[in-house]
Phi, psi and omega in degrees: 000325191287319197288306188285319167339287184319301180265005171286313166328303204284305236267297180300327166303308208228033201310328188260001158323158131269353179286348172275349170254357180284294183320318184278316149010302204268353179288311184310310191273014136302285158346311171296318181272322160274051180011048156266057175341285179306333167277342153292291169297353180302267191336282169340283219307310171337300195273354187287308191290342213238314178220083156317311181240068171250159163284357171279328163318281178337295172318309196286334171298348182252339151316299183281347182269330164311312181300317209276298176328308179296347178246010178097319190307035191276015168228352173274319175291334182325288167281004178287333200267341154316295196294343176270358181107353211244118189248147188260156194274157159356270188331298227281319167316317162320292190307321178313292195276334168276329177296277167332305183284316175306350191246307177319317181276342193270341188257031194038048179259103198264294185305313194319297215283343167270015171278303172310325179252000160292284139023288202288329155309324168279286199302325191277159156291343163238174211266329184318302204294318205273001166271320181283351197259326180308312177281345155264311128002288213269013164269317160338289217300307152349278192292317182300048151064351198256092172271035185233308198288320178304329185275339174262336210258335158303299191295003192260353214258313183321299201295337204263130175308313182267013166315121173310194175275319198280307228267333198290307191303350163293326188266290190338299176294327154323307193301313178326263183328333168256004131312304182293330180301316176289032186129302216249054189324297163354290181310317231261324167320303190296335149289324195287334170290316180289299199295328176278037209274307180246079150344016186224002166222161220258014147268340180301307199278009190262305215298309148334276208283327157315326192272279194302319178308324171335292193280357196273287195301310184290013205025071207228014213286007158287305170302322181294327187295281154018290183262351172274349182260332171309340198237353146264355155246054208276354209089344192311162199235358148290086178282355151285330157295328168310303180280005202258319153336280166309335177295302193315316186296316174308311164286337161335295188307309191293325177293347157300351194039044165242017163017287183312278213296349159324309204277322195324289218284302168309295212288323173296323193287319147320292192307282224285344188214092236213022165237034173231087161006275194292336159283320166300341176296328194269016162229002158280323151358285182257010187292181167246130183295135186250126173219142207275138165273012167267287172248353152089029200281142205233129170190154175286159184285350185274349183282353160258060203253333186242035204198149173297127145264024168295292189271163197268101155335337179255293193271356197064020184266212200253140165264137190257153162239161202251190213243341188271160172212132193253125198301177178292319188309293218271330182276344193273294170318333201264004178265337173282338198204124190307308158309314175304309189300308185304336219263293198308292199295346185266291186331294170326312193288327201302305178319309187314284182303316204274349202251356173294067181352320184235059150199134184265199190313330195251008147226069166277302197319329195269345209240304149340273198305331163314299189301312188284347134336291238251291181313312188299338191288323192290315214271326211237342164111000000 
């Protein structure tokens, strides 16, 4: 405070100085560090209007053009730096309007920044800058949800010769992906097949495991099994897609009545590859649920990695394990809600008893009804 105090002084004292215009300099970037935007330009504008052909001007012209990019305003500097003599060249208005987008989208001002890069598109003179404003659009448009616009603006990237390998393979996948939200699977195959051609680059290898999920979701689970052992043993060096590759194959197994080889493919998949926060969420997921016939104690097999999972960690009695496998949401319910747990702990038994060799018919009912006894007794006090 003492500091502007200071250089407000000098500016008012010393008005027709250069030391009053070094002062208003300095206000501005006081201002600027106290985020008083409007009063930093203020100042600039003073020394760009009261000493126009200084190097201080210049400085302050060089000030204002960082805040007005940074604040979007790139035709209000256009015309402060006219009126100073100064006509901005194509380029340098380019750079200005991608920098405000580019700045707008890293800070997930999603509308703002495809307002910019629509702008830079209409506006620039060269094919480079009118590729980058494209490919930024169809990431807008993308992330905004608007997938008719993100799908044309992928086909123009699709169509263009000089587009690289990375970016065309990026718009391809954009497209893909907002065909299916909208509809239009048919399409959305046909990218993820071309793309998935190559399995060494991380849209090749998402594209894959998107065709199987595809063929998955379609009851397709011969064609899904097919492309998922084709596409782990194509080698691909993305292991996260890799393993997103072994889950989807696990559910394969299950749905397949291949149980065993489902728990394999998950317990191995638990060892060997752990640094990924959402997979492991996705392989506790599908383990299958254990529930103790005694205290009725409810827990996934991977949660036995150091323990029989025959037996129950609270009584030691014997575990049956079930045909269920439960989301975090639904395992969280049956520890929460009372009802749920008993609703679960019945279902289990009822499967349990009827599917047991050695009891015979007339005493399921009986041996049911013990159990469900035993629970309410557990669950309700």
């Amino acid at each position: 405070a003492k500091a502007i105090e200071t250089f407000d002084k000098i500016t008012q004292t010393y008005p027709n100085s250069v030391m009053a215009a070094k002062a208003y300099n300095e206000l501005g970037t006081l201002y600027s560090d106290g985020t008083q935007t409007q009063k930093a330009i203020d100042a600039y504008k003073a020394v760009v209007e009261k000493y126009p052909n200084s190097m201080e001007a210049q400085t302050a012209l060089s000030s204002l053009k960082d805040i007005y990019t940074e604040n979007g305003r790139i035709s209000e500097y256009a015309s402060i730096a006219s009126k100073a003599g100064k006509s901005l060249s194509p380029e340098e208005l380019d750079g200005m309007v991608l920098a405000a987008a580019k700045r707008g989208y890293d800070a997930g001002k999603l509308e703002q920044a495809i307002t910019y890069y629509k702008q830079l598109r209409e506006q620039t003179q060269t094919e480079d800058m009118r590729l980058v404003a494209t490919v930024g659009e169809m990431r807008c448009a993308y992330g905004l949800k608007r997938y008719d616009d993100a799908v044309r603006a992928a086909s123009d990237l699709i169509a263009d010769s000089k587009v690289g390998p990375e970016e065309k393979s990026e718009a391809m996948f954009v497209r893909a992906e907002s065909y299916y939200v909208t509809g239009k699977p048919a399409e959305a195959v046909a990218d993820w097949q071309t793309l998935s051609a190559d399995s060494r680059t991380e849209y090749g290898a998402q594209a894959n495991v998107r065709l199987a999920e595809y063929a998955f979701n379609t009851n397709q689970y011969k064609a899904a099994e097919d492309l998922l052992v084709k596409f782990i043993d194509s080698g691909t060096p993305h292991a996260y897609w890799l393993a997103r590759g072994f889950i989807l194959l696990a559910d394969v197994y299950n749905k397949t009545d291949r149980q065993v080889e489902a728990e394999q493919y998950l317990l191995s998949l638990k060892s060997n590859y752990s640094e990924n926060e959402e997979i492991n969420k996705m392989i506790e997921e599908r383990m299958p649920v254990f529930v103790c016939r005694c205290c009725g104690n409810i827990i996934r097999a991977v949660a036995f990695e150091e323990y029989d999972i025959y037996k129950c960690r609270i009584c030691n009695s014997e575990m049956i394990k079930t045909k269920y496998s439960l989301s975090d949401s639904e395992y969280d319910d049956i520890y929460s809600d009372s009802r749920k747990s008993f609703d679960f702990r019945s279902d289990i038994f009822s499967e349990y008893v009827q599917g047991n060799q050695f009891y015979d018919n007339s005493m399921h009912k009986k041996r049911l009804d013990e159990e469900n006894k035993h629970f309410e007794k557990w669950v309700y006090g």
